[in-house]
N, CA, C and O atoms as CSV, one atom per row, in Angstrom:
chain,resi,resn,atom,element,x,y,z
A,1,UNK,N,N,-86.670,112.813,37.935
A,1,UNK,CA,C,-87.435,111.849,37.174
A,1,UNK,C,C,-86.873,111.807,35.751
A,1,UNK,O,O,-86.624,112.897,35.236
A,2,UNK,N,N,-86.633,110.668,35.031
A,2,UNK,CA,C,-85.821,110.798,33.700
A,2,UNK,C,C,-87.005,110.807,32.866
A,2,UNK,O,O,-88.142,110.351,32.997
A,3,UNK,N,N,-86.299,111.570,31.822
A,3,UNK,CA,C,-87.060,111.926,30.857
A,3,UNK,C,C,-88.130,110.625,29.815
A,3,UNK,O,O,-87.897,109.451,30.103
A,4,UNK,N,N,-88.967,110.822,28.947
A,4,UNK,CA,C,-89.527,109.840,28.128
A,4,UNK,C,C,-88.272,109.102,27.072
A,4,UNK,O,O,-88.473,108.004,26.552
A,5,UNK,N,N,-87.141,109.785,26.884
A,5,UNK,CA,C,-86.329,109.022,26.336
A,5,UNK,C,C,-85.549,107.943,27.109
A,5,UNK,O,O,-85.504,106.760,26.771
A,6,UNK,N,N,-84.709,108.682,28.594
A,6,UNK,CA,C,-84.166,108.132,29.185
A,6,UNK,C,C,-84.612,106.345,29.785
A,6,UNK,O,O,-83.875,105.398,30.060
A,7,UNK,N,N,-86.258,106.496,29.811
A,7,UNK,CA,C,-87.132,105.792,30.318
A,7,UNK,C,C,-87.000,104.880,29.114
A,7,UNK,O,O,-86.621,103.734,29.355
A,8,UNK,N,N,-87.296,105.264,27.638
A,8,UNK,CA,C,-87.195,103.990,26.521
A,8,UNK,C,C,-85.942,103.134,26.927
A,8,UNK,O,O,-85.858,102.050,27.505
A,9,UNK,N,N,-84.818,104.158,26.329
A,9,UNK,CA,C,-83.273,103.765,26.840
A,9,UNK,C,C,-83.506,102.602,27.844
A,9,UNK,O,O,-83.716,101.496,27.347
A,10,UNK,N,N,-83.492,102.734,29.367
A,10,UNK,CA,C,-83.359,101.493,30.341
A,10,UNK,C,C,-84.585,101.089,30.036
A,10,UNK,O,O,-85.016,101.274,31.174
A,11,UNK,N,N,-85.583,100.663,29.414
A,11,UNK,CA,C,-87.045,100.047,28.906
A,11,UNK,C,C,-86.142,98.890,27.872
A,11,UNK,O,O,-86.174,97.683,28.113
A,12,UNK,N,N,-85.436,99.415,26.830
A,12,UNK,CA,C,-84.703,98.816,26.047
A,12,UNK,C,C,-83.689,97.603,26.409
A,12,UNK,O,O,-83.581,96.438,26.025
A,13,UNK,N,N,-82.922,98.522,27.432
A,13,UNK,CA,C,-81.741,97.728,27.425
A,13,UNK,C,C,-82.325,96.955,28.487
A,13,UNK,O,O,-81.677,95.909,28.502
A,14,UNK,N,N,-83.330,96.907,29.512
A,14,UNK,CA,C,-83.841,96.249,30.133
A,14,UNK,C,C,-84.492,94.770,29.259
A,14,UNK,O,O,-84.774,93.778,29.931
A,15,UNK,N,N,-84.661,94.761,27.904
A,15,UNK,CA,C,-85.568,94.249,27.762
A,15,UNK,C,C,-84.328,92.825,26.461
A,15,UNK,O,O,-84.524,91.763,25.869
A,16,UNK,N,N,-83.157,93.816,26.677
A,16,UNK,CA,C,-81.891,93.237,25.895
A,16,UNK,C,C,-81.457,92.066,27.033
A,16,UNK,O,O,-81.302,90.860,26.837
A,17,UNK,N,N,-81.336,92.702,28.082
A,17,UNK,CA,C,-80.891,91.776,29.121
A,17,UNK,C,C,-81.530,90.695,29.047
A,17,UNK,O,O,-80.901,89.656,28.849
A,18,UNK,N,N,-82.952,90.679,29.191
A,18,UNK,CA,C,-83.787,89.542,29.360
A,18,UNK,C,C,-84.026,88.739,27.945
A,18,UNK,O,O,-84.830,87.808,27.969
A,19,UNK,N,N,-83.439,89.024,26.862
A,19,UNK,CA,C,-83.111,88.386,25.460
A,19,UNK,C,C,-82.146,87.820,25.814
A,19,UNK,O,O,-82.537,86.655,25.891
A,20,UNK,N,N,-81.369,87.832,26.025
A,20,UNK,CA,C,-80.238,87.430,26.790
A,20,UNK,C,C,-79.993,85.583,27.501
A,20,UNK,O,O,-79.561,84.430,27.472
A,21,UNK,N,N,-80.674,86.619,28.025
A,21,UNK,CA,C,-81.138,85.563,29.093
A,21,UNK,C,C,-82.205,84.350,28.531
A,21,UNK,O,O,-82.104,83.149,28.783
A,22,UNK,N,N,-83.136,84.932,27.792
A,22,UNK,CA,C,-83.740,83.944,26.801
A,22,UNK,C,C,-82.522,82.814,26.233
A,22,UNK,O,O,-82.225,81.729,26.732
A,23,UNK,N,N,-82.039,83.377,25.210
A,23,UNK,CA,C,-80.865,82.752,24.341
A,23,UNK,C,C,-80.510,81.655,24.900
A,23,UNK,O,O,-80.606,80.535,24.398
A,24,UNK,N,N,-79.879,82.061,26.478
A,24,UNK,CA,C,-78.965,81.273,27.224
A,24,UNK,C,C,-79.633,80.296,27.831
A,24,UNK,O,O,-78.962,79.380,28.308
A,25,UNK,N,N,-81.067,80.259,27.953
A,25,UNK,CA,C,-82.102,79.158,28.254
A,25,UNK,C,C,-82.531,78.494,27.005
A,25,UNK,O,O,-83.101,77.408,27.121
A,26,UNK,N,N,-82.376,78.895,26.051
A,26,UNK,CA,C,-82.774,78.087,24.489
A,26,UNK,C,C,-81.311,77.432,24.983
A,26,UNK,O,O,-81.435,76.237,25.248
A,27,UNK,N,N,-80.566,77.717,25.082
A,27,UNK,CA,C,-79.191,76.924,24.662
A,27,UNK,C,C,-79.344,75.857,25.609
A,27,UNK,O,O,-79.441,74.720,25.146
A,28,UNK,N,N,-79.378,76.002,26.722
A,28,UNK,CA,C,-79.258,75.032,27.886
A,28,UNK,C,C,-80.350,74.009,27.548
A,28,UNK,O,O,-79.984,72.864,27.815
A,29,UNK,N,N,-81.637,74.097,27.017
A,29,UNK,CA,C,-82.485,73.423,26.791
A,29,UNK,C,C,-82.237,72.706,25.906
A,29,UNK,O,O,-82.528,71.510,25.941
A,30,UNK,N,N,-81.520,73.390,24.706
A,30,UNK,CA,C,-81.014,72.289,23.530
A,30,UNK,C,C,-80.419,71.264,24.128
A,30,UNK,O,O,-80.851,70.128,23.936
A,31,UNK,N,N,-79.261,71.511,25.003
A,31,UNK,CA,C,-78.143,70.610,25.508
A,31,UNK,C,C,-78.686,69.269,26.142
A,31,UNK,O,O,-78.285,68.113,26.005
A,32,UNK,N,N,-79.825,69.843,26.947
A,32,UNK,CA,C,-80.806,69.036,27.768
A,32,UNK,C,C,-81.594,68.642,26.610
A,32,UNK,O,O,-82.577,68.200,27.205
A,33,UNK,N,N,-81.847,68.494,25.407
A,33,UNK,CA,C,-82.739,67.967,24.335
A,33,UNK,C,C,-81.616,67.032,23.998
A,33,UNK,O,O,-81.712,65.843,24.299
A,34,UNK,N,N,-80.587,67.492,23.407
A,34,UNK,CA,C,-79.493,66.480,22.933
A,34,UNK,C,C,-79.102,65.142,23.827
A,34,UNK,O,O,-78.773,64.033,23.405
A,35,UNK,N,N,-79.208,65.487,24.872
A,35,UNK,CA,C,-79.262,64.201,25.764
A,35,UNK,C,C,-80.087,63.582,25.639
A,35,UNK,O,O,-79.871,62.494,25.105
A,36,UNK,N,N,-81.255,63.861,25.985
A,36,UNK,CA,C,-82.281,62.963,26.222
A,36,UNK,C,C,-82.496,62.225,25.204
A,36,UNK,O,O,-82.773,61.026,25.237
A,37,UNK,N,N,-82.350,63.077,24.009
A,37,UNK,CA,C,-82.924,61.981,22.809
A,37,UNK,C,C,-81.374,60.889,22.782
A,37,UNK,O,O,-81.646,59.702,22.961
A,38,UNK,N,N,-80.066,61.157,22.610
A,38,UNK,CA,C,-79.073,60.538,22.882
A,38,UNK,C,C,-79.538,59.342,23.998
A,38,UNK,O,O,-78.953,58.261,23.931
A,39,UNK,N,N,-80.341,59.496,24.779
A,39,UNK,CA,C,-80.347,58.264,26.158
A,39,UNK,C,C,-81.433,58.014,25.749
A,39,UNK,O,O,-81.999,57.649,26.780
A,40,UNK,N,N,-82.470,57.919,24.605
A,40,UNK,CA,C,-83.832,57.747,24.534
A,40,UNK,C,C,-84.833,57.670,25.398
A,40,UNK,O,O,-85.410,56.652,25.781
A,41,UNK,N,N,-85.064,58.997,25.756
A,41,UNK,CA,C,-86.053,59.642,26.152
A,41,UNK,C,C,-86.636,60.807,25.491
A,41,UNK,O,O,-86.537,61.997,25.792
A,42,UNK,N,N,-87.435,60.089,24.271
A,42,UNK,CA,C,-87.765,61.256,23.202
A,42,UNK,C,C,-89.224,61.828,23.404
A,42,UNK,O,O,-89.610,62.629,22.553
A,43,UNK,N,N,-90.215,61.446,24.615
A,43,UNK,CA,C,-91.390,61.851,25.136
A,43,UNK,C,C,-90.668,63.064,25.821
A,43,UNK,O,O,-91.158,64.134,25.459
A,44,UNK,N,N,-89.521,63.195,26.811
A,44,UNK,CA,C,-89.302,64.109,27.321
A,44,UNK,C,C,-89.013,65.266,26.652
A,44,UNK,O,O,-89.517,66.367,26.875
A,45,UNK,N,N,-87.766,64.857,25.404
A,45,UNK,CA,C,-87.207,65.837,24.620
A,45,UNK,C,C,-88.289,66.476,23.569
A,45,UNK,O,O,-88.234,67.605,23.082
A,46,UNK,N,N,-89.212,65.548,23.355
A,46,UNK,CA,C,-90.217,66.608,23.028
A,46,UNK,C,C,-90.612,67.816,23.520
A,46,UNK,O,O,-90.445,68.858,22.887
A,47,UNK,N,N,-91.135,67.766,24.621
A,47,UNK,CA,C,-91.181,68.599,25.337
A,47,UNK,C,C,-90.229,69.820,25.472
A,47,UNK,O,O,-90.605,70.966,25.227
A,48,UNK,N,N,-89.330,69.592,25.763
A,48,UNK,CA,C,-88.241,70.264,25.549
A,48,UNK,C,C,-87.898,70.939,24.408
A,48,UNK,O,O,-87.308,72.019,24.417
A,49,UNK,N,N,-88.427,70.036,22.912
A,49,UNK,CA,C,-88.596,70.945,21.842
A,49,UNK,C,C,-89.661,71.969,21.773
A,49,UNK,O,O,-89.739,72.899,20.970
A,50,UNK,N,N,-90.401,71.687,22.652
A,50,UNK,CA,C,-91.753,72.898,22.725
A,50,UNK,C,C,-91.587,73.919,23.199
A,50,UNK,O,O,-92.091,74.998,22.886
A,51,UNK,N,N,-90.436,73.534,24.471
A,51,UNK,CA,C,-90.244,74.699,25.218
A,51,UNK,C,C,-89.288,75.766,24.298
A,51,UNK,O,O,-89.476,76.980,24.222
A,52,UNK,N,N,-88.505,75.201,23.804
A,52,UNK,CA,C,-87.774,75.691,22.573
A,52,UNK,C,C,-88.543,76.501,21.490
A,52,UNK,O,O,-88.526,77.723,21.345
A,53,UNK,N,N,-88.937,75.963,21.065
A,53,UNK,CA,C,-90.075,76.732,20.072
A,53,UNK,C,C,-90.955,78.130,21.005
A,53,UNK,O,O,-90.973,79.276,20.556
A,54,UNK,N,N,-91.542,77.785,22.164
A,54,UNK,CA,C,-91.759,78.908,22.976
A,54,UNK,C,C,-90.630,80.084,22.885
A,54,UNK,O,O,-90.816,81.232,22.481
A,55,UNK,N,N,-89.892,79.737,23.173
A,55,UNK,CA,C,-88.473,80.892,23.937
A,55,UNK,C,C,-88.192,81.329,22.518
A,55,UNK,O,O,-87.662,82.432,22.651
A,56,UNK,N,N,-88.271,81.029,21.148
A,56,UNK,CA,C,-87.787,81.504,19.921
A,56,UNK,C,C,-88.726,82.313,19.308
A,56,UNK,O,O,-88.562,83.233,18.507
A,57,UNK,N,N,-89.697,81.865,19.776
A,57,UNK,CA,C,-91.364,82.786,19.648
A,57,UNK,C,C,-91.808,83.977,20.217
A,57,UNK,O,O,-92.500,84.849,19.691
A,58,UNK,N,N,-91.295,83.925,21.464
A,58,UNK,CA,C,-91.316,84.816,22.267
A,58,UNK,C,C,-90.271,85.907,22.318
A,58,UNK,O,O,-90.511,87.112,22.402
A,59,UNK,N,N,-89.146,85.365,22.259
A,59,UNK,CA,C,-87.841,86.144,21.329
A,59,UNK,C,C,-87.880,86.920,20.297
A,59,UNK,O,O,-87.546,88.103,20.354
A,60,UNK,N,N,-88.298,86.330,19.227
A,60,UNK,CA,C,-88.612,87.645,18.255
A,60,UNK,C,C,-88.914,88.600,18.426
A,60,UNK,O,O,-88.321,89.557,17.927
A,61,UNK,N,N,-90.355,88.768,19.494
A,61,UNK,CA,C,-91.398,89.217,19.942
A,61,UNK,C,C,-90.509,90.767,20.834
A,61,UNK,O,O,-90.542,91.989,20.689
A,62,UNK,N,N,-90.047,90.134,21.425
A,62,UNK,CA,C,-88.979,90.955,22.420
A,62,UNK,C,C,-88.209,91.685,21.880
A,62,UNK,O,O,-87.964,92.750,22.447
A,63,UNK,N,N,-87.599,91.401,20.688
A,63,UNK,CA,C,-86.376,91.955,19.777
A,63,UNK,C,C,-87.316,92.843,18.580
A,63,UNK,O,O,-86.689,93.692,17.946
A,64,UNK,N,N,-88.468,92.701,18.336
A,64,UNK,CA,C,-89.245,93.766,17.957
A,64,UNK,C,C,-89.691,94.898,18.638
A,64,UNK,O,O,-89.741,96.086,18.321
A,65,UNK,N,N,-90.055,94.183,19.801
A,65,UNK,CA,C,-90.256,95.212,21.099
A,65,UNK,C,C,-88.887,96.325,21.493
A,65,UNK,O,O,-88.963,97.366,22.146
A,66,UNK,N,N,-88.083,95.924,21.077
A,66,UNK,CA,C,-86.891,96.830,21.475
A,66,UNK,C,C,-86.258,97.814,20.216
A,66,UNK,O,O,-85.819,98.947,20.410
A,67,UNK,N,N,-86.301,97.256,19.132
A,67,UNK,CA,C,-86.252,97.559,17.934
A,67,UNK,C,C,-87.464,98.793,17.707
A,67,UNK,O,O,-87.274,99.772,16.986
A,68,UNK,N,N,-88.346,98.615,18.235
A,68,UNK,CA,C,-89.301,99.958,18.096
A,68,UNK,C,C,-88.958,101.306,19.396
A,68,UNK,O,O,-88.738,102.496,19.169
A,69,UNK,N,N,-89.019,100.579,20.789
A,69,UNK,CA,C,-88.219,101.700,21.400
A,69,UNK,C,C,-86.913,102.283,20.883
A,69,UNK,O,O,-86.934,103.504,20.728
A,70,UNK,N,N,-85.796,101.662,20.590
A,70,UNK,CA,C,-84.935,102.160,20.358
A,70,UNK,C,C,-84.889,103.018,19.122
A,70,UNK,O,O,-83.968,103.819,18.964
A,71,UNK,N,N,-85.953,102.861,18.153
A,71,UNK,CA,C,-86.154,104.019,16.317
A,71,UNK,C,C,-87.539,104.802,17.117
A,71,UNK,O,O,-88.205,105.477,16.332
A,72,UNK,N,N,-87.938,104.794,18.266
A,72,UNK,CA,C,-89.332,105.832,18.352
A,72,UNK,C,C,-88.173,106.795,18.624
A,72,UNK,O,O,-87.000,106.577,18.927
A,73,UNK,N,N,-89.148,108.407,18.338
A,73,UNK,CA,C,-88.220,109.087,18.850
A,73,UNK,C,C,-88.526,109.420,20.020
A,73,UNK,O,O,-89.242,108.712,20.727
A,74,UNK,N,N,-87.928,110.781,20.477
A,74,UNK,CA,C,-88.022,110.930,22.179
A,74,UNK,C,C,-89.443,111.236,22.544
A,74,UNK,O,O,-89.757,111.388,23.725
């Protein structure tokens, strides 16, 4: 059974991955915002800015969350 550190450790980098993965869905969503408003469909890309604003909100959130496992100590 790994220890209370070992457990932060993959808690952490578990939680890096899925920042990650955030990012790369903010990005794709932009791309998909840039279009739409480009083809005027700016009811949709709204939306799309919301979802944006979600994932950057929630992001922080995550990158604090990891930022404290990784300075707690063992």
């Amino acid at each position: 059974m790994p220890d209370c550190s070992e457990a932060k450790i993959s808690t952490a980098d578990a939680l890096t991955l899925l920042l990650h993965n955030q990012h790369a869905l903010a990005a794709a969503i932009e791309e998909i915002t840039t279009w739409l408003l480009e083809n005027g469909v700016g009811i949709v890309a709204a939306n799309a800015i919301t979802a944006m604003e979600t994932l950057d909100a929630n992001a922080q959130d995550i990158t604090n969350a990891i930022m404290r496992l990784r300075q707690s100590p063992a």
